[in-house]
Structure formats: C-alpha cells, structure tokens
Steps between C-alpha positions, in 0.01 A plus 500: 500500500225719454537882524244676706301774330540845681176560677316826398553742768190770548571836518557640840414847393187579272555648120303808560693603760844406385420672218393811673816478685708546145335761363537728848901405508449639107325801596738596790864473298322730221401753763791760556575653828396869518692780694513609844341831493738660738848364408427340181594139575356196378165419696371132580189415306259399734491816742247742324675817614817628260728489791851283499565305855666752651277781451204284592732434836561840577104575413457279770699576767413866455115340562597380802756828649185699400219307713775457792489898510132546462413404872807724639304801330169430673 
C-alpha cells in the first residue's frame, strides 16, 4: 500500500499581516506600564491619560455627580 502525500494546505492568514501581528505582540511586552498620576499605581497601556483604573473611575463618576448638579443650579 501506497502512502498518500499530505496535501499542501494554503495559508488561511496572509504573511504580511501575520507578520505585522508579531512584531505588535513584540512591541507591546517591551512597553512598560507608567504610573497613575494620582496614587502611583501601575496604568494600562492603551488609555492615553496617566491615570490607574480606579482613578480613571472616580474621574468619572465625579463627571457625572457634577453634570447631575448643573441643572439643579439653573
């Protein structure tokens, strides 16, 4: 009996872009995490403001107490 040859399977996923996709996984573990500006915490990388998750929550919700009191004024 004969053995059958393994077919040649086509990429599902083109080179270019599987190769973009290694060198941004690269790029992001050799980025560090910077500091929360407020408590000094570790900050997530992708936000663009030095806040930690907390702070950026309690930026937040004092957003929203503040425009909740605005019309009470008028």
């Amino acid at each position: 009996m004969k053995r059958k040859l393994p077919l040649k399977s086509e990429p599902v996923i083109a080179p270019e872009i599987l190769e973009q996709a290694k060198r941004s996984l690269i790029s992001d573990n050799l980025r560090k995490p910077g500091k929360c500006s407020v408590c000094g915490a570790d900050t997530s990388l992708g936000t663009g403001e030095p806040l930690c998750w907390v702070c950026r929550r309690l930026k937040i919700s004092a957003w929203r107490d503040n425009e909740q009191q605005m019309p009470a004024q008028e």
